[in-house]
N, C-alpha and C positions, 0 to 999 in steps of 0.2 A: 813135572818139568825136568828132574832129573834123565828120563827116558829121551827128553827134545831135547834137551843139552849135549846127550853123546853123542846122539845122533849127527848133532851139526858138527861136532867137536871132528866127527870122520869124514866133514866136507862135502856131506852129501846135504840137498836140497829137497825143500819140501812139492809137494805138489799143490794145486792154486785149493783145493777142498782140504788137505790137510790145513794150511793156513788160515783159511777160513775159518777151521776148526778151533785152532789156537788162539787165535786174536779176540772171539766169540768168550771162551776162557776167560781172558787179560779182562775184557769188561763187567766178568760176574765176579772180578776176585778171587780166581781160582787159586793165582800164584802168590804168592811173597815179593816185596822189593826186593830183598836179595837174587831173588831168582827170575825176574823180569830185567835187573840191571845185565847179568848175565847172560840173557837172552839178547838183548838189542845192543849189546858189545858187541857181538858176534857178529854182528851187520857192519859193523864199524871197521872189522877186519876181511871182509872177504862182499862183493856183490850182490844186493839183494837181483831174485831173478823175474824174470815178466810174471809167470806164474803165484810166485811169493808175492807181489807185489796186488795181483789180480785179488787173490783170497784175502788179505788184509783188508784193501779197497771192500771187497761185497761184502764182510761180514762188517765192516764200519757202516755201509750203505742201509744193511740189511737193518741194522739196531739205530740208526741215526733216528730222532726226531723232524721230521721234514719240514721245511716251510712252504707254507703254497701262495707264491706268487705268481700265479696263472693270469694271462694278460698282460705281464709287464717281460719286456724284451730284455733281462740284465745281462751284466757283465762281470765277471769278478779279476779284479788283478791283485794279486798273490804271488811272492815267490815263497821257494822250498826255506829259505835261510838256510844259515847253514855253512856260510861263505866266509865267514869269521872277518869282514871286511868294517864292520861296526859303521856303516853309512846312514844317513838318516833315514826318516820313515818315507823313503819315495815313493814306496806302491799307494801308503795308507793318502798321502796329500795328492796322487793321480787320480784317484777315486773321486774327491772332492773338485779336482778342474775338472775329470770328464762328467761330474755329476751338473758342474757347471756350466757346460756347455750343451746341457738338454738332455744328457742320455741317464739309463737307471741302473745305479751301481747295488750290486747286493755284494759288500764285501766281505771276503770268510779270513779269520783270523784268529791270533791264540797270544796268550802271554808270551816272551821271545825266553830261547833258551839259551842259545850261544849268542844272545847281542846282550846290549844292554837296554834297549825296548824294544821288543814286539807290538805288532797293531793293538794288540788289546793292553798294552802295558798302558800305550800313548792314548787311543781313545778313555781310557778310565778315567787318566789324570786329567782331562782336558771338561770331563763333566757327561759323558756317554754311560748309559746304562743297559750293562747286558740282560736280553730279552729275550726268551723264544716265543709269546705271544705273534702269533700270526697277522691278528689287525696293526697293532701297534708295530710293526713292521711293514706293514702296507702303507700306514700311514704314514711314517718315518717317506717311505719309496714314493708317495705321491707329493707329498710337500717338501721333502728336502732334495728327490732325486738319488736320496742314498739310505742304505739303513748299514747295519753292524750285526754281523753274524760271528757271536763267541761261540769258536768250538769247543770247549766243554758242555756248553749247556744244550749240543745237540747230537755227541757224540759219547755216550756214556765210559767207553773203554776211555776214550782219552783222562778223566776225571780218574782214573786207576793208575797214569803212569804219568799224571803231572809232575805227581812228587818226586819219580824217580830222575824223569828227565832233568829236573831242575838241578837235581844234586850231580847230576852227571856233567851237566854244563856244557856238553857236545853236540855233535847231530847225530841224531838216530833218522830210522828209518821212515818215523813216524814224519819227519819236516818231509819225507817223500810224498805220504798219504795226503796232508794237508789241501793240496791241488785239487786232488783227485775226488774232494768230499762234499765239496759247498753241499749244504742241505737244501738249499734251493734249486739244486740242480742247475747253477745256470749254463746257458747252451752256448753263451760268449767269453769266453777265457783269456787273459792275456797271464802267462805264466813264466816267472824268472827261475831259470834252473842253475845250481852251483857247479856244473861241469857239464861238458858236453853228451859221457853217457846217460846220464840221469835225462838230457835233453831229446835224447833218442828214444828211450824208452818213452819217456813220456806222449811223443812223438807215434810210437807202434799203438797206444792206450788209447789216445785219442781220434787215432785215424779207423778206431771199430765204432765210433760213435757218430752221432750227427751234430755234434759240439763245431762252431767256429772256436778256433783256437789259433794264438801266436805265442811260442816258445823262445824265449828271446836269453842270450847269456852272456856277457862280455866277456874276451876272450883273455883275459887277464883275469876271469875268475870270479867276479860277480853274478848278483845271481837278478840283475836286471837292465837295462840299459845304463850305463853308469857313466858314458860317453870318456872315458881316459883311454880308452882302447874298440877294437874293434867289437862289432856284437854280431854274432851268430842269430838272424831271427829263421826261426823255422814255422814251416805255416802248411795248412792243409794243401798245399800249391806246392809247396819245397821249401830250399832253403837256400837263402845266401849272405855272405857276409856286409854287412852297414858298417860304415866310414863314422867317425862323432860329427864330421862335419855332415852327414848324408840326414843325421837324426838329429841332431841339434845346433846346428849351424860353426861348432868350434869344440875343440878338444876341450877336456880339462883335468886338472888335478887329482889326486887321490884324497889329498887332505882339502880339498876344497869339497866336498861330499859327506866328511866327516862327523857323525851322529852326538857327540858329547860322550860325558861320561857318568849317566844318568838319564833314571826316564825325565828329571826335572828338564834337563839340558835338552834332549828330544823335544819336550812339547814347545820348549819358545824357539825350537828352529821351525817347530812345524808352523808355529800360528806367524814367527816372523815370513817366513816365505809367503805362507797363504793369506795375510794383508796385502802381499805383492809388495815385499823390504826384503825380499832376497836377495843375498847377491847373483852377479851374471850367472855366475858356475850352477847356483842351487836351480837357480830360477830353469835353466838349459836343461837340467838332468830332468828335473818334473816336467817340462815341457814334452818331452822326447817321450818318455813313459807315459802321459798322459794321450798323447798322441797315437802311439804303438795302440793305446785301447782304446782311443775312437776307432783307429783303421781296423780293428781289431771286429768291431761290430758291422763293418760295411756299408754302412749308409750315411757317411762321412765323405766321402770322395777319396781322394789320392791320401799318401801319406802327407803332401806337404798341404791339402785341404785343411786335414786334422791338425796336422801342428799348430795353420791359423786360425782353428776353431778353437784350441789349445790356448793359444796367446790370446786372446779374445776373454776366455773365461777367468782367466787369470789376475789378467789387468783392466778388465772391467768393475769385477770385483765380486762377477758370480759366482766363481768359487765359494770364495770366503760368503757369501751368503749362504748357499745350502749348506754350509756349516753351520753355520749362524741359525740356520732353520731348524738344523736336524737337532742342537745343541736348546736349543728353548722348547722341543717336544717334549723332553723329557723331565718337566714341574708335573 
């Protein structure tokens, strides 16, 4: 490590097979905490590059445990975090309206670093059991419309630098990788990024593949539709700027978004919204998110199709039931 520390230390950049290299490393416990915090500091100060970013990705891909849900059409929505904006869990409750309006969510998620919960903080508390069994994740995907993909349990490096991320408390690189790994490979993405280079890039990554995808960021900084400000949505098609009015019918707050200060405080914002007792502001934000990943799969119609197939799931009360479903599979 000391040899890859100077090296970066002189601002030079690796090639996408060196990193490969390394990251390959980070998952057999080659290196030390010391020497792994030290390493994704260095990302903290200077751009990770397409290349870097590409080797990270295949040697993750390469060691990942896969899940084969072959015949099911999913969708993952996911942001980087990373936004230090401490909002609630909006991607994890869009998952549950679009699972609720018919479609099949395979969601990839991790413990949070820089919030105060991450999808898997929030699904644990709420009675969700992390699983890399493949039926039981089929099953989960036929009867609730959704199942729960914890990345450790299919990404062996990550399990090597939870510990360090954790005590670092920041973003690393690795909230980069996250997108970019579902082990289910799914080919439908709807992905929130914390700035707009990271939206580019991911932008160049996606467009080598056959993935639908929508990269969505608000332009005040968030790393999902958050509707207080304008959102940059970028798509296989291009990109252009949405209005909060354009995506969720009305501006709103920053503190009206706002996640508590615990995963306790998290899950009763998640489960008050998802009875459909949000208030306007929460209710508008998951709607808009939620919508972005129907339109996100295509066979939804327009965007404002999706929105009313969005309000529909919502306030009928199918959301909250394949919650309800996915939450009694697991006795």
């Amino acid at each position: 490590m000391k040899k890859i520390l100077n090296y970066l230390f002189e601002h030079k950049t690796f090639s996408r097979q060196a990193a490969k290299d390394i990251l390959t490393n980070i998952s057999k416990g080659v290196y030390n905490e010391s020497e792994l915090a030290a390493f994704m500091t260095v990302y903290l100060m200077r751009s990770i590059t397409i290349d870097e970013l590409l080797g990270f990705r295949d040697a993750l891909l390469e060691l990942c445990i896969p899940v084969n849900l072959d015949g099911y059409d999913v969708l993952d929505i996911v942001g980087t975090g990373g936004d230090a904006k401490n909002t609630f869990n909006i991607s994890t409750l869009s998952c549950f309206v679009v699972a609720g309006a018919g479609a099949k969510v395979a969601k990839h998620g991790n413990y949070g670093v820089s919030s105060v919960s991450g999808a898997s903080n929030l699904m644990e508390s709420v009675g969700y059991k992390f699983k890399n069994d493949d039926a039981k994740l089929r099953t989960e995907l036929e009867e609730a419309g959704i199942c729960f993909l914890h990345a450790p349990l299919f990404h062996p490096a990550l399990k090597n630098v939870a510990g360090v991320r954790r005590q670092l408390g920041v973003r690393t690189f690795f909230n980069m990788l996250g997108p970019l790994v579902n082990p289910a490979f799914a080919k439908h993405q709807l992905i929130g990024v914390y700035n707009l280079e990271m939206g580019r890039v991911y932008n160049y990554l996606f467009q080598q593949t056959d993935s639908k995808f929508v990269i969505v960021h608000s332009l005040d900084g968030y790393d999902e539709i958050s509707l207080t400000a304008d959102t940059k949505v970028i798509t296989n098609q291009g990109e252009q700027d949405w209005t909060p009015e354009q995506l969720g019918k009305r501006k709103v707050h920053p503190e009206d978004i706002y996640g508590g200060n615990s995963v306790e405080d998290a899950a009763k914002i998640f489960m008050k919204i998802l009875k459909g007792e949000g208030t306007w502001a929460q209710n508008s934000v998951v709607l808009a998110n939620s919508a972005m990943g129907l339109y996100t799969l295509g066979k939804y119609g327009s965007y404002d199709d999706c929105f009313a197939a969005a309000v529909e799931s919502l306030e009928s009360g199918n959301a909250y039931n394949a919650f309800k479903k996915l939450i009694a599979s697991q006795s």
